[in-house]
C-alpha positions as CSV (number, residue, x, y, z in Angstrom):
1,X,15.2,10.8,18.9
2,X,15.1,7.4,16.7
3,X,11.8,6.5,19.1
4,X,9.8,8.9,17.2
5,X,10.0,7.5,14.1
6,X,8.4,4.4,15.8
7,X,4.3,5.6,15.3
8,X,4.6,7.3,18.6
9,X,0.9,8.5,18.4
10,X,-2.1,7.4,16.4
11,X,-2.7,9.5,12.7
12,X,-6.3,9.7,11.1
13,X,-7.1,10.7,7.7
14,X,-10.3,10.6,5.4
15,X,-9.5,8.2,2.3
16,X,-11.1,10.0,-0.5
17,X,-10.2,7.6,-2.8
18,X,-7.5,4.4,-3.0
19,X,-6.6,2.7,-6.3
20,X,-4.6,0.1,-5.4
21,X,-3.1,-2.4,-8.1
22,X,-1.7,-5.6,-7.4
23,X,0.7,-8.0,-9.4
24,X,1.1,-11.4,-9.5
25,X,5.2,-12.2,-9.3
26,X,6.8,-15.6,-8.5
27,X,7.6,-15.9,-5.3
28,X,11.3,-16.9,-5.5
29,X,11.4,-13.3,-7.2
30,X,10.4,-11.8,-4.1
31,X,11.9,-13.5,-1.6
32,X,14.8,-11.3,-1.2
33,X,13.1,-8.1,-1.0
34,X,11.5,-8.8,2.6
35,X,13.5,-8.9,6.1
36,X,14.0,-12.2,7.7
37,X,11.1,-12.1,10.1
38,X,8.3,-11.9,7.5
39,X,7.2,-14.5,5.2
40,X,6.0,-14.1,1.6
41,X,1.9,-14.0,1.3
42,X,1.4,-16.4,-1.1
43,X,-1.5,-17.7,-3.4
44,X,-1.4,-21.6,-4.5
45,X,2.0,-21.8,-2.8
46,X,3.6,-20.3,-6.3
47,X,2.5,-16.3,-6.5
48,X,3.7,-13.4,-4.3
49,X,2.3,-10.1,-4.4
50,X,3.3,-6.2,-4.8
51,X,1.0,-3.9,-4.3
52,X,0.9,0.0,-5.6
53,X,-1.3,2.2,-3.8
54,X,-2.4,5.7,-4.7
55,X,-4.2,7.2,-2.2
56,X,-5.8,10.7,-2.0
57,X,-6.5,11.4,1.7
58,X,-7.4,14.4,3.4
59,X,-7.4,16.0,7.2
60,X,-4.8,13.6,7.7
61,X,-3.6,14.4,11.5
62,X,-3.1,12.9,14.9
63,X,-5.5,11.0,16.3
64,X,-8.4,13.0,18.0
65,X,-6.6,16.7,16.4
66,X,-9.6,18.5,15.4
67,X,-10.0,18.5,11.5
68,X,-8.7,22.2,10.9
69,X,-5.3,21.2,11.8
70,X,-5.4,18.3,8.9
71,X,-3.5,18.2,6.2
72,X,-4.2,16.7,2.2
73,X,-1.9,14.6,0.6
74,X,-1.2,12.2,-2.2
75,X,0.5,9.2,-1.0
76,X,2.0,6.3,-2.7
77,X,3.1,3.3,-1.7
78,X,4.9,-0.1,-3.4
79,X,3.9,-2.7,-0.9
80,X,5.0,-6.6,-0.5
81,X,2.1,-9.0,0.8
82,X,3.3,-10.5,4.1
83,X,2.7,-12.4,7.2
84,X,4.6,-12.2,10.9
85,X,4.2,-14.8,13.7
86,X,4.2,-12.1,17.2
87,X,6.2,-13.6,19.9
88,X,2.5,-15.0,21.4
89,X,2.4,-17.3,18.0
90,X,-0.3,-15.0,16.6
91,X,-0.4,-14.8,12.6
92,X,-0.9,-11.1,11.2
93,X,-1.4,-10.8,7.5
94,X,0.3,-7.6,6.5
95,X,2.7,-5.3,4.2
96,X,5.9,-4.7,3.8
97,X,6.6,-1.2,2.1
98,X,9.8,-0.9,-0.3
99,X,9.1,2.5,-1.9
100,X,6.6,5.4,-0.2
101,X,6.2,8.8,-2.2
102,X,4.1,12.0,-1.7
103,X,2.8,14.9,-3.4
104,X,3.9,17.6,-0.8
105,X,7.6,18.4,1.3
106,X,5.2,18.6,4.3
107,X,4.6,15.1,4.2
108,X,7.8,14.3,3.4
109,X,9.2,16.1,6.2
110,X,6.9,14.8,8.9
111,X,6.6,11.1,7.5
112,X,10.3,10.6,7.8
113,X,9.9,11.9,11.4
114,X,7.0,9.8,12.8
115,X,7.7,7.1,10.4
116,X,10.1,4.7,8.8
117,X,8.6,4.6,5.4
118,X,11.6,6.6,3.9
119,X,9.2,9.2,1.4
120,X,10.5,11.2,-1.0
121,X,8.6,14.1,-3.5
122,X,7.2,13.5,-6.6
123,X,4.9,15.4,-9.2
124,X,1.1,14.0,-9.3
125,X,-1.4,14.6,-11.9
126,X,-4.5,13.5,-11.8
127,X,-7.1,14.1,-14.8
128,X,-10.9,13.1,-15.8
129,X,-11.4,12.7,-19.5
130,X,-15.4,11.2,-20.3
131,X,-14.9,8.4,-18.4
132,X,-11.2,7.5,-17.9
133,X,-9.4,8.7,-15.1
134,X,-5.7,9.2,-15.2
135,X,-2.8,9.5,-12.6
136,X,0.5,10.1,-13.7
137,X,4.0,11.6,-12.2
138,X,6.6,12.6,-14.6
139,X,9.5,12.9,-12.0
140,X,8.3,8.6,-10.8
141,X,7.8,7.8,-14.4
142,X,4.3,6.1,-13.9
143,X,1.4,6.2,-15.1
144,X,-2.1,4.5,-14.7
145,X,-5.5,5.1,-17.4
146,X,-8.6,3.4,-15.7
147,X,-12.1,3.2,-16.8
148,X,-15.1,4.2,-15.1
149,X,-18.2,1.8,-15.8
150,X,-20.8,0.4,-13.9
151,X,-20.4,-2.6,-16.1
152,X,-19.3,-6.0,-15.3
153,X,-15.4,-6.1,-15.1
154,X,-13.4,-9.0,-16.1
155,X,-10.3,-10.5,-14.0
156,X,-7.3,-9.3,-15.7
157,X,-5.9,-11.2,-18.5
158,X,-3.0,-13.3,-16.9
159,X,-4.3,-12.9,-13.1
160,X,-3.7,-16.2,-11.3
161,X,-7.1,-15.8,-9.6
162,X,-10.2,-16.8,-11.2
163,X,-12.7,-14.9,-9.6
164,X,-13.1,-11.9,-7.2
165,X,-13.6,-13.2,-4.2
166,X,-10.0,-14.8,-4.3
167,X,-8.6,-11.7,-5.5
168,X,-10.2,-9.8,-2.8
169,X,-8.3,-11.5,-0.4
170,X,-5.1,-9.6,-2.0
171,X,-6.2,-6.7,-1.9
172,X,-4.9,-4.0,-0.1
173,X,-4.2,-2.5,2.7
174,X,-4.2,-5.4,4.9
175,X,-5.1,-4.7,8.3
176,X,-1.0,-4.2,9.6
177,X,1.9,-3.3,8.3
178,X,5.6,-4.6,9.4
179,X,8.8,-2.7,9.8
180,X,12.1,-4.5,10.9
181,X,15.6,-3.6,12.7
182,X,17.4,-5.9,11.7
183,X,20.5,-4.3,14.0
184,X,17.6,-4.7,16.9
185,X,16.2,-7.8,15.8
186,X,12.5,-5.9,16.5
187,X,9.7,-5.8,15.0
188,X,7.5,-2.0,14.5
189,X,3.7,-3.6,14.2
190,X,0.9,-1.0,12.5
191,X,-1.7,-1.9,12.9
192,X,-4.8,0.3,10.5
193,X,-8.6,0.5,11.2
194,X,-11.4,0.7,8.9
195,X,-15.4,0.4,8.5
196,X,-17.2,-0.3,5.1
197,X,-13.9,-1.6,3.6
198,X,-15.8,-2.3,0.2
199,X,-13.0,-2.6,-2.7
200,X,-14.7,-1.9,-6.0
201,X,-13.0,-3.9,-8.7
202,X,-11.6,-1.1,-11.6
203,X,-11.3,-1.5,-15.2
204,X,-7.2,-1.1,-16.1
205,X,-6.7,0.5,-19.3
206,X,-3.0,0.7,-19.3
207,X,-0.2,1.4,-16.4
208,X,3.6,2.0,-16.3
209,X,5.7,1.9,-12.8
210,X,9.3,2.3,-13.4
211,X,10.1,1.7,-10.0
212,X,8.8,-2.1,-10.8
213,X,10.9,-1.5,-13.5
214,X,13.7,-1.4,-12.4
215,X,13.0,-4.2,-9.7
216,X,14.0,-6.1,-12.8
217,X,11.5,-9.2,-12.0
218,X,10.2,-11.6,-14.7
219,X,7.0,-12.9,-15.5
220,X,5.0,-10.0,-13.6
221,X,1.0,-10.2,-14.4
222,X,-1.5,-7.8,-13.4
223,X,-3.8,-9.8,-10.9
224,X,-6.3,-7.1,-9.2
225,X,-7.3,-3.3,-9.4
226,X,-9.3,-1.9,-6.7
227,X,-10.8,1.2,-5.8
228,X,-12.6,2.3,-2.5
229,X,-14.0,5.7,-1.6
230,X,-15.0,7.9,1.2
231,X,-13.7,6.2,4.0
232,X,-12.5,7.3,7.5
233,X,-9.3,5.4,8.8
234,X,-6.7,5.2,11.5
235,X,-3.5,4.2,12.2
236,X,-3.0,2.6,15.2
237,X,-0.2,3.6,17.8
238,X,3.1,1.3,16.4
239,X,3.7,-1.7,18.7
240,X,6.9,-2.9,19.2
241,X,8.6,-6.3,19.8
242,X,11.7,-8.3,19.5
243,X,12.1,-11.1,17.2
244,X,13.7,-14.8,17.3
């Protein structure tokens, strides 16, 4: 039964909203987190990237299920920044995902099934106070303050990027995401689809992941925040294919 944790059918959901925050590590710091297949993502040869994505989806279901049988859930994802050279010598800019979470046992259940992501169950608060927004989890010990304003927002302070068209480039998700057997040597390519893909640049109060934590990596900087909303997307059918 391991084939069904290969994507075995396409999933749909209805992004309600994504925050997605991405810091700015040196890359020898990363290095070792990703399988040998991939190669780090880099900016200016120097910066690798990981990703946190909160995303509040709902009807998420297989492809073409009619709505009623969706489901809503809060998923989280730590994600690495990565590219993968297919057998045809194609590039694909991607992720690599170290750490997925959800708000519900259902998703749990089923992701670990259809997927390879490895979620577990946390607690997810989410609260509007004026114009801040908060999302915390005390079992994950995170949490993230944003502002709400149509005003101008600066790059963080620290970001290696000095402007947000570079930072967009970073921002996530990337159009696939990567899974390796290294016992295999394969490759699972996921490929996701999306229209009026518009990241909105946040304001970041203050944030605390203990999972990056306890990563233990050094000189970490805050180099994007993102939000999109109201957006339909798809996961492709995962593609498989043996590497080196």
């Amino acid at each position: 039964m391991k084939f069904l944790k290969n994507h075995p059918f396409a999933v749909e959901a209805f992004f309600e909203s994504s925050v997605v925050l991405t810091f700015a590590i040196p890359k020898e710091q990363v290095q070792n987190l990703i399988p040998e297949c991939l190669e780090l993502d880099t900016y200016q040869d120097k910066w690798a990237f990981i990703a946190v994505a909160m995303v509040q989806t709902s009807g998420l279901r297989p492809k073409g299920f009619p709505a009623f049988m969706g489901n809503d859930f809060f998923l989280i994802g730590y994600r690495i920044f990565v590219k993968y050279t297919t057998r045809a010598g194609k590039r694909l800019r991607g992720l690599y995902i170290i750490k997925s979470e959800t708000d519900k046992k259902k998703m749990e259940f089923m992701g670990n099934i259809f997927t390879h992501y490895n979620y577990t169950t946390t607690d997810i608060k989410q609260h509007t106070e004026t114009n801040l927004k908060m999302i915390s989890s005390v079992k994950s010990k995170f949490h993230l303050t944003i502002q709400q304003t149509e005003a101008e927002i600066s790059i963080p302070e620290g970001s290696p990027f000095t402007d947000w068209k570079d930072a967009r480039k970073f921002a996530g998700p990337l159009p696939f995401t990567f899974t390796y057997n290294p016992t295999e040597k394969s490759v699972l390519i996921i490929e996701g689809v999306r229209q009026n893909w518009i990241p909105k640049p946040i304001k970041v109060i203050n944030y605390e992941f203990d999972f990056l934590d306890q990563l233990k990596l050094e000189n970490v900087h805050l180099a994007n925040a993102f939000e999109i909303r109201n957006i339909p997307y798809y996961w492709k059918k995962g593609r498989k294919e043996k590497w080196n």
